[in-house]
C-alpha positions in Angstrom: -17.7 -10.1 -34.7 -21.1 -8.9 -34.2 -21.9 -8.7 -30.1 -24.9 -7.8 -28.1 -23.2 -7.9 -24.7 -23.4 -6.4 -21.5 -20.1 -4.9 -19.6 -20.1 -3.6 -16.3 -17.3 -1.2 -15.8 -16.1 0.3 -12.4 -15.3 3.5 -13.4 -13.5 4.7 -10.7 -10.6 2.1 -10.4 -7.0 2.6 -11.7 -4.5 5.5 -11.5 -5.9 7.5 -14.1 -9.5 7.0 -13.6 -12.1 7.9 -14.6 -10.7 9.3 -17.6 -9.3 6.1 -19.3 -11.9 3.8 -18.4 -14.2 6.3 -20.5 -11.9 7.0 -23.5 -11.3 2.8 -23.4 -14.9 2.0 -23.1 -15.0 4.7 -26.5 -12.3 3.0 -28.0 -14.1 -0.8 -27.4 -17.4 0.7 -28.8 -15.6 1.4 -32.0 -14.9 -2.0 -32.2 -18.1 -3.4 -31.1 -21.2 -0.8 -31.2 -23.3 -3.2 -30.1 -21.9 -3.2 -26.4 -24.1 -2.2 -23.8 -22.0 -0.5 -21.1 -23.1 0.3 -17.8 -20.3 2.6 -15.9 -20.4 2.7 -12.2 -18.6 5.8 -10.3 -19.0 9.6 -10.1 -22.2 10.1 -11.9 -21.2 13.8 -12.2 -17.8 13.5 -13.5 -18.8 10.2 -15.6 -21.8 12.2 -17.6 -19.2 15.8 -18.2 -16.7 13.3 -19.8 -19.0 11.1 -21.7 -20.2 13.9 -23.5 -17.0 13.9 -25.5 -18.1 11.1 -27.2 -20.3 10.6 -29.7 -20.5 6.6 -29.3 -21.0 6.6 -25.5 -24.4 9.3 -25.8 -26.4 6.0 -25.0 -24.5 4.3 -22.3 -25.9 3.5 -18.7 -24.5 5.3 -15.9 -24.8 4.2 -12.1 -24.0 6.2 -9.3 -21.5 5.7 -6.4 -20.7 7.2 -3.3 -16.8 5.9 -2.8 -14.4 4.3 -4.6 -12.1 1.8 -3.3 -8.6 3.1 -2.4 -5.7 1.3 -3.9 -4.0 0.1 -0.5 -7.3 -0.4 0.8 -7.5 -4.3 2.5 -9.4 -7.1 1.2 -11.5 -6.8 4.7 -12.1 -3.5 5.0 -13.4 -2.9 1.2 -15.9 -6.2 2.5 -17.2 -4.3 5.5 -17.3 -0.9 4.1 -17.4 -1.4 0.5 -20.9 -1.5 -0.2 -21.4 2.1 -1.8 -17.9 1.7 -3.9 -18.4 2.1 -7.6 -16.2 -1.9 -7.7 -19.1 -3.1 -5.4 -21.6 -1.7 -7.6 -20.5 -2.9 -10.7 -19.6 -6.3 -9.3 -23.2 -6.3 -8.2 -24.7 -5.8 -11.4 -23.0 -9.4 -12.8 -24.5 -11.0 -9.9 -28.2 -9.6 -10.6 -27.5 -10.9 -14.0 -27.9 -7.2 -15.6 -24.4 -7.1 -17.0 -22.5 -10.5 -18.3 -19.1 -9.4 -17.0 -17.5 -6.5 -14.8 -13.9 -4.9 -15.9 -12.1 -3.1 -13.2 -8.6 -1.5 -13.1 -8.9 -1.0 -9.4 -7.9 -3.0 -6.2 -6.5 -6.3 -7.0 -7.0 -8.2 -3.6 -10.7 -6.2 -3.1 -11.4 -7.1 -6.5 -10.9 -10.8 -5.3 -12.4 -10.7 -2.4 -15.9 -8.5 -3.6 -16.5 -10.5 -6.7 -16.3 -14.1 -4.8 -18.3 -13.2 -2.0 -21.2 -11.4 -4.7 -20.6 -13.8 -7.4 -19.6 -17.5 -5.3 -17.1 -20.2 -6.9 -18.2 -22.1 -10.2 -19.4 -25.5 -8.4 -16.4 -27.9 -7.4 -13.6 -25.4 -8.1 -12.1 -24.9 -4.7 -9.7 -22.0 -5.4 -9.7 -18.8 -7.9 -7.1 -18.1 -10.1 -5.3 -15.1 -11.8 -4.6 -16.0 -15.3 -2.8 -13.6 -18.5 -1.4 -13.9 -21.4 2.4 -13.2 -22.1 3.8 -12.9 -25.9 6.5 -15.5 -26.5 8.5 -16.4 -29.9 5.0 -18.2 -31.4 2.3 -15.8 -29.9 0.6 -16.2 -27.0 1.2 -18.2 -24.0 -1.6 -18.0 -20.7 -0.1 -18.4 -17.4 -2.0 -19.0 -14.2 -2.2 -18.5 -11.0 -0.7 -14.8 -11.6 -0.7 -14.1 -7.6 -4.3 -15.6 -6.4 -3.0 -18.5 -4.3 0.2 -18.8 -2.9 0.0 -22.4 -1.8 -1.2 -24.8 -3.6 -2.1 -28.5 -4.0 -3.1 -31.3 -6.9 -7.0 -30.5 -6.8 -6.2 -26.6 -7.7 -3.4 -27.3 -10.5 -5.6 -29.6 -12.2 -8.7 -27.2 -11.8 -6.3 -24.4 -12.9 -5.3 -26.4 -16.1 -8.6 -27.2 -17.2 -9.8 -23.4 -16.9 -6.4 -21.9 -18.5 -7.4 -24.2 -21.3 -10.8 -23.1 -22.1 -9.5 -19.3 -21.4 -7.0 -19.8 -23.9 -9.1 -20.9 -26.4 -11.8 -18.5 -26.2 -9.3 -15.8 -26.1 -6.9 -16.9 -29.3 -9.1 -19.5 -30.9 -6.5 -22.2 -30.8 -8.4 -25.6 -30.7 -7.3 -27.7 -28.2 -4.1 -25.9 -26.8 -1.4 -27.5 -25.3 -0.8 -27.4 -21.3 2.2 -27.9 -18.9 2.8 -27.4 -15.5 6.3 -25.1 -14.8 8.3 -27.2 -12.4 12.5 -27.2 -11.4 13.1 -29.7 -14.8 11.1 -31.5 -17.6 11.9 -35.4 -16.2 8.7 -37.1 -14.5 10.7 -37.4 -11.2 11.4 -33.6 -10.8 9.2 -31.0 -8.2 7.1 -31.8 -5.3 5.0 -35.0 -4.9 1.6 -32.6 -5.6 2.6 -31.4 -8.9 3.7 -35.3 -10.2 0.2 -36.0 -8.7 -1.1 -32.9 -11.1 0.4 -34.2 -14.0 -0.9 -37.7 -13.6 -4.4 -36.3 -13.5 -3.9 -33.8 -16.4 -2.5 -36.5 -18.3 -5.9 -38.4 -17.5 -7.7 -39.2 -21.1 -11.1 -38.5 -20.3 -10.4 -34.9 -19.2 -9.5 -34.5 -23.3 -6.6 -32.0 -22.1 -3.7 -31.7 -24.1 -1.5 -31.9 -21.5 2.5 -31.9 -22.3 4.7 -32.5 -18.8 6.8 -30.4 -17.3 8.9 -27.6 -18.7 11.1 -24.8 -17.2 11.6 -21.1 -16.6 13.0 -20.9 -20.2 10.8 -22.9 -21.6 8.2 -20.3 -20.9 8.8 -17.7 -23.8 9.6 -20.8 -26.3 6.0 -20.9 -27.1 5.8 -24.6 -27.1 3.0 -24.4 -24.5 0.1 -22.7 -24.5 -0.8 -23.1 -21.3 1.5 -22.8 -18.1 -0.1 -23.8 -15.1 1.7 -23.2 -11.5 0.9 -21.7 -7.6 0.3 -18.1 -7.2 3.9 -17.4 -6.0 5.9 -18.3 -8.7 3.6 -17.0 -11.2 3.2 -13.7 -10.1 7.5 -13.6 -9.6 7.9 -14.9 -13.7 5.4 -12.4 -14.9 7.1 -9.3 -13.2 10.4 -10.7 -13.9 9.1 -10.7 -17.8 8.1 -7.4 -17.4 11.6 -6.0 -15.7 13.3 -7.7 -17.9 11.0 -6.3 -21.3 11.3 -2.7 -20.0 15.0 -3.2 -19.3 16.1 -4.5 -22.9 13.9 -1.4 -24.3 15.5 1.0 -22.7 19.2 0.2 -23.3 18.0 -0.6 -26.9 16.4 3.1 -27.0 20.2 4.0 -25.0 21.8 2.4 -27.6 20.1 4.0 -30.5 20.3 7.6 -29.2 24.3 6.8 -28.5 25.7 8.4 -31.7 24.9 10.0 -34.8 24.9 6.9 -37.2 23.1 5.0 -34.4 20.5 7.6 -34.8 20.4 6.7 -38.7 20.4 3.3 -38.0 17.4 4.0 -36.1 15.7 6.4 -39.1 15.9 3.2 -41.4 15.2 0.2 -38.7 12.3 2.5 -37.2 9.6 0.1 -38.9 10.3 -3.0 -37.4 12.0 -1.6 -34.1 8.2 -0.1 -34.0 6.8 -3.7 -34.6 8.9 -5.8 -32.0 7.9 -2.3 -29.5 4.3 -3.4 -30.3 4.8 -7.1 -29.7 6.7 -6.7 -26.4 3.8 -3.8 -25.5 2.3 -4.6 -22.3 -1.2 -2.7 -23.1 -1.7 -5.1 -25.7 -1.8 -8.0 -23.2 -4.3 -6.2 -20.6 -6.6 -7.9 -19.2 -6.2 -10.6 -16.5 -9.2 -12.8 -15.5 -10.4 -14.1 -12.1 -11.2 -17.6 -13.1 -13.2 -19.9 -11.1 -15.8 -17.6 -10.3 -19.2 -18.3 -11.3 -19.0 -15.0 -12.9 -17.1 -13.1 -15.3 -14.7 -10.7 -13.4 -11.3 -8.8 -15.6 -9.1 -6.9 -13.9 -7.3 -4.5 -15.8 -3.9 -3.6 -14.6 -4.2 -0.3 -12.4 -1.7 1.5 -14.6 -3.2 1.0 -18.3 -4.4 4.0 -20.5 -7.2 3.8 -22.9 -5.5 1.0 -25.2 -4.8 -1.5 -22.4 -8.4 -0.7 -20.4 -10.0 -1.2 -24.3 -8.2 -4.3 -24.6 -9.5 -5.9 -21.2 -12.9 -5.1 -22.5 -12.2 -6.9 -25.1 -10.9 -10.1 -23.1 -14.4 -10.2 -21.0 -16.1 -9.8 -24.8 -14.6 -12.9 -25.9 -15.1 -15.0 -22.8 -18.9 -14.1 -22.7 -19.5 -15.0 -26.5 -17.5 -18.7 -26.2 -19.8 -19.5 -23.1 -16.6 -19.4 -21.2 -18.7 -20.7 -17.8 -20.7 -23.2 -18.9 -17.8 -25.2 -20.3 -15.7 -24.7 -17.6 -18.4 -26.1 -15.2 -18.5 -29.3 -17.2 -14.4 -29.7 -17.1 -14.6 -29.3 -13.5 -17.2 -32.6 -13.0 -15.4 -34.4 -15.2 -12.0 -33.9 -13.5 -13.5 -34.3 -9.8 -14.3 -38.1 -10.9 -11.3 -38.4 -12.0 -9.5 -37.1 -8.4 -11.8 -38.7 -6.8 -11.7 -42.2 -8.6 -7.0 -42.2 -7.7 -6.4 -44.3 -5.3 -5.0 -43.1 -1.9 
């Protein structure tokens, strides 16, 4: 895939920056020479660690006074934020000199910088946090990942239309499936706003492959491509994968180190215990989006190393070259008539 793109990075957010964010944004540049990278921070320390790279020599660097702290508030990174290397970089989206901003930084700041510098894609009332988990068939996207903790029809039905269009530019599946996680699959099961969801999914002219309802366990089937719910109960599934992936690998590593012919077992399994370690790898899955702005905004997750900050750069990359906005905008028109046109 040949890309003449420009990424904004904030160099300065995550636990191990700067370091990673430059050794990722080496990595993505293998991948893709033709990136343009602008990298926002510590001018000093940014230029002594570039220099270790051969493929970064060309790469824009814009200086910052601060960084924003990780338990820094949403309102206080608004009011004093200005100078901060996330400002910065969200800043050079919004004077249309970079076409997306990755940050491993500040998740709530993030939120709260990029929609007041970027605004909302018109008609979209609420952002939304949306990832991708691995599942027995590949990928599945789940949103809202934390964003919104209440929610009504208007934003599920906004939120389905979006993970759709995400999940497509990000796997290349045509016309992925959707379903909105509820207590059971029958039509009479969950709150009255996510029946009145599912009726407007289901609406034909909104050309959404919308499947019903499903459950908890129904998320790692890979039936559905999409899973659309509230910020709450998002946010409490994807840790709760996460506890429980970490869990099984480490009585599984336990296990393995237990005895001497587990240890041999290991020696001669080590292949494809190495190939389920990669599927269940969180780096690999880096790379949440912020979607609804009118704006492309990634947020990496604060704890990545080079592969998973590489791998978010990668998820902006895709959205920027399948016109990710643009379509999205045109969902969102379409499915405001339809809202609009229900009876009350």
């Amino acid at each position: 895939m040949s890309l003449n793109l420009r990424i904004a990075l904030d160099a300065m957010g995550g636990d191990d920056a700067p370091e990673i964010v430059i050794d990722g944004a080496s990595l993505a540049r293998e991948r893709h020479p033709d990136l343009q990278l602008t990298l926002i921070g510590d001018s000093a320390k940014i230029s002594e660690l570039t220099k270790k790279y051969k493929n970064l020599s060309d790469v824009k660097i814009i200086h910052a006074d601060d960084m924003v702290a990780a338990d820094e508030k949403p309102s206080q990174a608004l009011r004093h934020g200005k100078k901060t290397s996330m400002w910065l970089a969200v800043n050079e989206v919004a004077l249309d000199n970079a076409d997306a901003i990755i940050s491993a930084g500040n998740t709530g700041a993030l939120m709260a910088i990029s929609k007041l510098q970027l605004r909302m894609i018109s008609g979209v009332t609420r952002p939304a946090i949306a990832g991708f988990l691995p599942t027995l068939r590949g990928l599945c996207c789940m949103l809202d990942l934390g964003a919104n903790i209440e929610v009504d029809e208007r934003n599920l039905v906004q939120f389905g239309i979006m993970g759709a269009s995400f999940c497509e530019a990000i796997t290349g599946k045509q016309n992925p499936s959707v379903g909105i996680l509820n207590v059971g699959e029958e039509d009479q099961k969950g709150f009255d706003y996510l029946r009145l969801a599912g009726t407007s999914l289901s609406h034909q002219s909104l050309n959404l492959n919308y499947v019903g309802f499903i459950e908890g366990s129904d998320i790692v089937a890979g039936d559905t491509d999409v899973i659309v719910t509230d910020g709450f109960t998002g946010n409490v599934a994807l840790k709760t994968a996460e506890g429980t992936a970490k869990f099984f690998m480490h009585h599984l590593r336990q296990a393995f180190q237990s005895t001497l012919l587990s240890k041999l077992g290991f020696i001669f399994s080590r292949g494809a215990l190495l190939k389920m370690r990669r599927t269940v790898d969180p780096r690999y899955y880096n790379g949440a989006v912020l979607l609804g702005l009118n704006g492309i905004c990634v947020k990496s997750h604060g704890g990545a190393d080079s592969i998973g900050f590489s791998n978010a750069i990668e998820v902006a990359c895709n959205l920027v070259k399948h016109e990710f906005i643009p379509k999205v905008s045109d969902s969102i028109s379409e499915a405001e008539k339809v809202i609009q046109s229900k009876p009350e």
